[in-house]
VEXLOKE-618956 format. One line per 3 residues: number of its first residue (from 0); their letters; for each residue x, y, z of C-alpha. Coordinates in nm, 3 decimals, m for minus. Layout:
NUM> a> X,Y,Z | ...
This chain:
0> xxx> 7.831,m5.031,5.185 | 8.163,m5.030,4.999 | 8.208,m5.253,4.715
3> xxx> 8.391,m5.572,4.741 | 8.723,m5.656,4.596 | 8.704,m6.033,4.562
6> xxx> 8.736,m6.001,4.167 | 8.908,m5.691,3.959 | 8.659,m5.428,3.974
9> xxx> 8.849,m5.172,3.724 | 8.904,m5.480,3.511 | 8.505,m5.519,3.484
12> xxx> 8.477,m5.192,3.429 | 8.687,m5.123,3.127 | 8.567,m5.409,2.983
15> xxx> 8.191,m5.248,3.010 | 8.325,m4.948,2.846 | 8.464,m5.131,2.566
18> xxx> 8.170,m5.351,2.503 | 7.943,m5.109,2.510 | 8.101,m4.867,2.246
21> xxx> 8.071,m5.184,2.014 | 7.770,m5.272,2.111 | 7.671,m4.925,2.027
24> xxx> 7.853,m4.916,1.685 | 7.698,m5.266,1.597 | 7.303,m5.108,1.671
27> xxx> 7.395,m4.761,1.502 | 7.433,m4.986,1.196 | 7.090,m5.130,1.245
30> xxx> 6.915,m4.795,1.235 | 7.049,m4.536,0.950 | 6.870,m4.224,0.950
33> xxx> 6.672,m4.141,0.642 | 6.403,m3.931,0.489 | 6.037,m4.039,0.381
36> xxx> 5.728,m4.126,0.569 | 5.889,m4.360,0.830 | 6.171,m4.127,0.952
39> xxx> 6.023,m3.996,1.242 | 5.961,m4.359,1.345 | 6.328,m4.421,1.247
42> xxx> 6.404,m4.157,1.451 | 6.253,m4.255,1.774 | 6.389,m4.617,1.739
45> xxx> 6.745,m4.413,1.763 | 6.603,m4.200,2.037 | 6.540,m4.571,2.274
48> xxx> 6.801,m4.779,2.189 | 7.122,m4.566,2.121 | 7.288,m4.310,2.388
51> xxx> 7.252,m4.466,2.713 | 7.215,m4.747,2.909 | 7.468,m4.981,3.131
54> xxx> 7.424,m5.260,2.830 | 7.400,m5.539,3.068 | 7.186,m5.773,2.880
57> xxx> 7.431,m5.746,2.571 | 7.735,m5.752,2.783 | 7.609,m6.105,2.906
60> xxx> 7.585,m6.235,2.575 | 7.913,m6.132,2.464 | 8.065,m6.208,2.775
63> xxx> 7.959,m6.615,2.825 | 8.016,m6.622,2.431 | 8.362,m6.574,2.505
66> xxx> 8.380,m6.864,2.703 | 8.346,m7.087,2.421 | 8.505,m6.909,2.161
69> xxx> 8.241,m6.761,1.966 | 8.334,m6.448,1.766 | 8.299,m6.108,1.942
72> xxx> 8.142,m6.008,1.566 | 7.849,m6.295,1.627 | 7.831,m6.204,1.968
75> xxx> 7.759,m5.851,1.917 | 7.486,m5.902,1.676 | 7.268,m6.123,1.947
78> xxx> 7.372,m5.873,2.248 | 7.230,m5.621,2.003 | 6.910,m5.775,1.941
81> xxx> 6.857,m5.825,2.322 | 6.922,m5.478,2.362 | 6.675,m5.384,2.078
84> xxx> 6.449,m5.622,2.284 | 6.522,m5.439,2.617 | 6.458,m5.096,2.454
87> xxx> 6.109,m5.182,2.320 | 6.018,m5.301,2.671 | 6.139,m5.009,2.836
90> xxx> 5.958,m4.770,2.595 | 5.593,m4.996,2.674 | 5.674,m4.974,3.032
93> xxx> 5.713,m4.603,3.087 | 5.369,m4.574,2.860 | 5.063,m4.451,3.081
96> xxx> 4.869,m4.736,3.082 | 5.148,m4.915,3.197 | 5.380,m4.714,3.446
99> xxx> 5.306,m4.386,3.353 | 5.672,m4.259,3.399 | 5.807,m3.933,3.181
102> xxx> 6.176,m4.031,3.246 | 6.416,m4.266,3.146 | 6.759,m4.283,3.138
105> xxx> 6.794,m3.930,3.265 | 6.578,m3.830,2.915 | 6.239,m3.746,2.844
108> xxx> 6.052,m4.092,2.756 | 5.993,m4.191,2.437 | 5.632,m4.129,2.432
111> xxx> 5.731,m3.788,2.582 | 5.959,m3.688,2.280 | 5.790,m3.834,1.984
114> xxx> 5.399,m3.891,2.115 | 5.225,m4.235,2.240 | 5.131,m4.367,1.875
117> xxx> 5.521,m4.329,1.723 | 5.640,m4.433,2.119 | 5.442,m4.767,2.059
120> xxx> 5.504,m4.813,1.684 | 5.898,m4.791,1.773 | 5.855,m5.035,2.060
123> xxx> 5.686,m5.248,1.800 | 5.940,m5.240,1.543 | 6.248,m5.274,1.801
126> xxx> 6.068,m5.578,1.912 | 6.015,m5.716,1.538 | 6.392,m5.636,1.450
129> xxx> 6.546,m5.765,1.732 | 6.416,m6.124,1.603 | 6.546,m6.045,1.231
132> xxx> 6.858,m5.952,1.331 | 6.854,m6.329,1.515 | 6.771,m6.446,1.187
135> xxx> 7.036,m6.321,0.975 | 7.378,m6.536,0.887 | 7.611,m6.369,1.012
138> xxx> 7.473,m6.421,1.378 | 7.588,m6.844,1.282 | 7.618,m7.029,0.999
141> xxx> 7.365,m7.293,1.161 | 7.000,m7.264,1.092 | 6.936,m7.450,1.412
144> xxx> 7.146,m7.262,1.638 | 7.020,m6.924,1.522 | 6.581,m7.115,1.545
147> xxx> 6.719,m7.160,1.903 | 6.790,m6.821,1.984 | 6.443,m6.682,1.874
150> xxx> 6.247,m6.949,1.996 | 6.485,m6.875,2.357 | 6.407,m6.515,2.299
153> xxx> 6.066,m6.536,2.220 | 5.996,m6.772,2.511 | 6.215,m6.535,2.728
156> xxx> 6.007,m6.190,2.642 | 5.630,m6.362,2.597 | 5.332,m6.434,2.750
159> xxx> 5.508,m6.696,3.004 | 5.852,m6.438,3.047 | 5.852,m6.051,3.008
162> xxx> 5.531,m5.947,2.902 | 5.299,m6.168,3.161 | 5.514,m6.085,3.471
165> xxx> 5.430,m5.727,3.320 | 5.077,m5.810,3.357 | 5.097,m5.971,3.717
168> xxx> 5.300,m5.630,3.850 | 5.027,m5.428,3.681 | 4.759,m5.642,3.853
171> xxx> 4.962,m5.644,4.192 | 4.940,m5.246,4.238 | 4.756,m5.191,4.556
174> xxx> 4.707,m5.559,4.651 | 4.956,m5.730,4.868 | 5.143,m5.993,4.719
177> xxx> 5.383,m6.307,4.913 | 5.712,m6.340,4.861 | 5.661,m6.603,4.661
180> xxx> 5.410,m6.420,4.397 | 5.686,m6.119,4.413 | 5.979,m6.392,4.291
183> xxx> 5.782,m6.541,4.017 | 5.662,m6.212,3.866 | 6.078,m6.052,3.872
186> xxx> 6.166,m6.392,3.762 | 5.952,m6.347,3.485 | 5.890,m5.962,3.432
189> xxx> 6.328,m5.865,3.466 | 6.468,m6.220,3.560 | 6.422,m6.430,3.218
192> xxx> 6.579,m6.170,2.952 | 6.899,m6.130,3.151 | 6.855,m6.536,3.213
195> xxx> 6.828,m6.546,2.822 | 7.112,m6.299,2.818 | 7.363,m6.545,2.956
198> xxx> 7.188,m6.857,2.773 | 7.226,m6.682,2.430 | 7.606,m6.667,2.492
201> xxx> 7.601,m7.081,2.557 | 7.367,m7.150,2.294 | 7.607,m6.919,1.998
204> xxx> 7.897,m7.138,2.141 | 7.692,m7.477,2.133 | 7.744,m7.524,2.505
207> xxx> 7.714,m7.886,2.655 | 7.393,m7.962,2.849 | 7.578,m7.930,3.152
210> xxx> 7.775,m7.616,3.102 | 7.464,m7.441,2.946 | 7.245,m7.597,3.297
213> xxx> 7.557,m7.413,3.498 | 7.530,m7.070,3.255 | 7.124,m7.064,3.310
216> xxx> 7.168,m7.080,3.674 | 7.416,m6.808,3.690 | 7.123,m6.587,3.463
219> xxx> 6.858,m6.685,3.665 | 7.011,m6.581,4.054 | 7.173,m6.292,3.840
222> xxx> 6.820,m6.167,3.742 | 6.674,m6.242,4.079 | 6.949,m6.001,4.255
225> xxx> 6.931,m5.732,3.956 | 6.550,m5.700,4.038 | 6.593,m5.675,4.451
228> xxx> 6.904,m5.411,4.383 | 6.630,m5.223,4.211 | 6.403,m5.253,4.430
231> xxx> 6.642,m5.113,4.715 | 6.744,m4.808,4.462 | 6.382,m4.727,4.398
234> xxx> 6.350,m4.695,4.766 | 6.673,m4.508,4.835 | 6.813,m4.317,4.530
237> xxx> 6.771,m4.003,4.379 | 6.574,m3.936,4.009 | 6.921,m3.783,3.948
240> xxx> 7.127,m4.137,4.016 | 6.810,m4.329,3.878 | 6.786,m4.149,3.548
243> xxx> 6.379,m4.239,3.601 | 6.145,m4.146,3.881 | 6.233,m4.249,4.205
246> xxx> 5.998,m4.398,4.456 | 5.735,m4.527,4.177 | 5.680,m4.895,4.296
249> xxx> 5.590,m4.729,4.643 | 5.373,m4.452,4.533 | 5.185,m4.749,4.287
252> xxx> 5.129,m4.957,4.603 | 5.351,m5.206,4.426 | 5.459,m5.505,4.658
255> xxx> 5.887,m5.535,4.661 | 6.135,m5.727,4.799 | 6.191,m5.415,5.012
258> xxx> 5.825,m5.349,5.118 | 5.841,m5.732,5.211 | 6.159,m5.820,5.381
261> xxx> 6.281,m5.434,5.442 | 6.619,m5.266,5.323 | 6.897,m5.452,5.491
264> xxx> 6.710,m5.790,5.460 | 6.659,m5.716,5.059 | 7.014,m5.617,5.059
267> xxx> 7.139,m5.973,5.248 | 6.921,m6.146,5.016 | 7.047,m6.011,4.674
270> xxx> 7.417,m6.105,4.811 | 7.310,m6.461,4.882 | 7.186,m6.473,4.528
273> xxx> 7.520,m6.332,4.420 | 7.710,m6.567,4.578 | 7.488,m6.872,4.467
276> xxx> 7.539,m6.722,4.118 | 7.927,m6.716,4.130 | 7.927,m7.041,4.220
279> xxx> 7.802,m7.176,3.928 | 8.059,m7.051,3.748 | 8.306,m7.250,3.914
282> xxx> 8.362,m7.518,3.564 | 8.481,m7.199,3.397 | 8.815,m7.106,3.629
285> xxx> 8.907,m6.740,3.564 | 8.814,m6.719,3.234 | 8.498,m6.594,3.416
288> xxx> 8.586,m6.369,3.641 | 8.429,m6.093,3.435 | 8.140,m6.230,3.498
291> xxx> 8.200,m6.298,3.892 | 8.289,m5.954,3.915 | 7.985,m5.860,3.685
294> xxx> 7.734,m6.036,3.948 | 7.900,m5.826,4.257 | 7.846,m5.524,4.045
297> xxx> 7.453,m5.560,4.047 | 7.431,m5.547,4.368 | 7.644,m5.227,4.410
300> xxx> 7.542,m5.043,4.142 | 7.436,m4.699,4.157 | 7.135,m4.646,3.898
């Protein structure tokens, strides 16, 4: 299936590029190499977070930021710390007690390169960091907004977001789970970070109730079609396109969206999610049609 042309495709893609060089440059910063006992742990927090990765998460922040205003410099330092909070959970995943997987990003894992103690420890202290960079001034001036943004993140990436729908896919290999259970454990295991992603953007630029109600709902359909465009590349790409194993969720007797509805249903159901998800965007006009054409780009992706 081609991809669409509804919104400016090349447009959405330069603007990627861009962000993620600065989003790069702003974590870089975060992480200076040094010498001493903790360098090799230093080292490995490099090794996750820097060099790859489509930077969706801290695109989104930047991105709805911009719709109210909010500095690109404040911006970048909350996409960063999602990022730094999307690295640590990647590194935990691909752990064997967890998914047991020795590639990511078309790399050797984490725990493959440095070891399982100094793969946790750096999954640990991306986690901690990501909440003191949240903390820190420059992210806003207000105390309040930047307590929102770690109690959002927090909420977004604990027990009741990230780390139990972790838990429920662990406890789901080889038992068959409804649709139902499968939606509630994406929405909570992929779906609320890149919710949080967007919210963080309307919470920096101290969104109205209704506008920030209209951003959530674009995260949350966003995150529901990111997860069943995975599910459909687990099933039908390459390790090469992945940049991780291929056919994993299968092979763990995992219940998908494609082991429950099949390919072309999964497919038709991610671009009704799209299309739900554009529409909340419509207060905005075209000052979001990055993020129109970002939603379209889930489902089209290639890795």
């Amino acid at each position: 299936m081609t991809s669409p042309t509804t919104y400016n495709a090349q447009s959405l893609r330069d603007s990627l590029t861009q962000r993620a060089k600065e989003l790069e440059t702003t974590l870089d910063k975060q992480f200076p190499r040094m010498k001493g006992g903790e360098a090799n742990l230093i080292d490995a927090m490099r090794y996750a977070v820097l060099g790859g990765g489509k930077r969706l998460r801290g695109y989104l922040v930047t991105e709805v930021a911009s719709l109210f205003d909010v500095s690109l410099t404040q911006s970048l330092y909350v996409g960063a710390s999602v990022e730094m909070l999307h690295a640590y959970s990647l590194i935990h995943d691909d752990l064997p007690a967890m998914d047991d997987d020795d590639l990511r990003r078309g790399k050797p894992s984490t725990h493959i390169k440095y070891g399982e103690a100094i793969a946790i420890l750096a999954g640990d202290a991306l986690q901690t960091k990501a909440f003191e960079l949240l903390a820190m001034e420059e992210v806003h001036e207000s105390t309040t907004i930047r307590i929102q943004l770690v109690k959002a993140l927090a909420e977004a990436s604990g027990s009741t977001g990230m780390v139990g729908g972790q838990v429920i896919d662990m406890e789901g290999e080889n038992r068959h789970l409804t649709l139902p259970e499968v939606l509630n454990l994406h929405a909570m295991k992929t779906g609320r970070l890149i919710c949080y992603s967007a919210e963080a953007g309307a919470i920096l630029g101290k969104a109205t109730p209704d506008l920030k109600n209209h951003i959530i709902s674009y995260g949350r359909d966003l995150g529901t079609a990111f997860q069943i465009a995975d599910d459909v590349l687990d099933a039908t790409a390459s390790a090469e396109e992945l940049g991780k194993t291929a056919g994993k969720d299968n092979a763990a007797g995992k219940s998908t969206f494609v082991s429950l509805l099949g390919i072309e249903d999964a497919r038709k159901e991610a671009h009704r999610l799209v299309a739900k998800a554009i529409r909340h965007l419509e207060p905005f006009g075209t000052s979001a049609d990055n993020l129109r054409a970002l939603a379209e780009y889930v489902v089209y992706r290639k890795n």
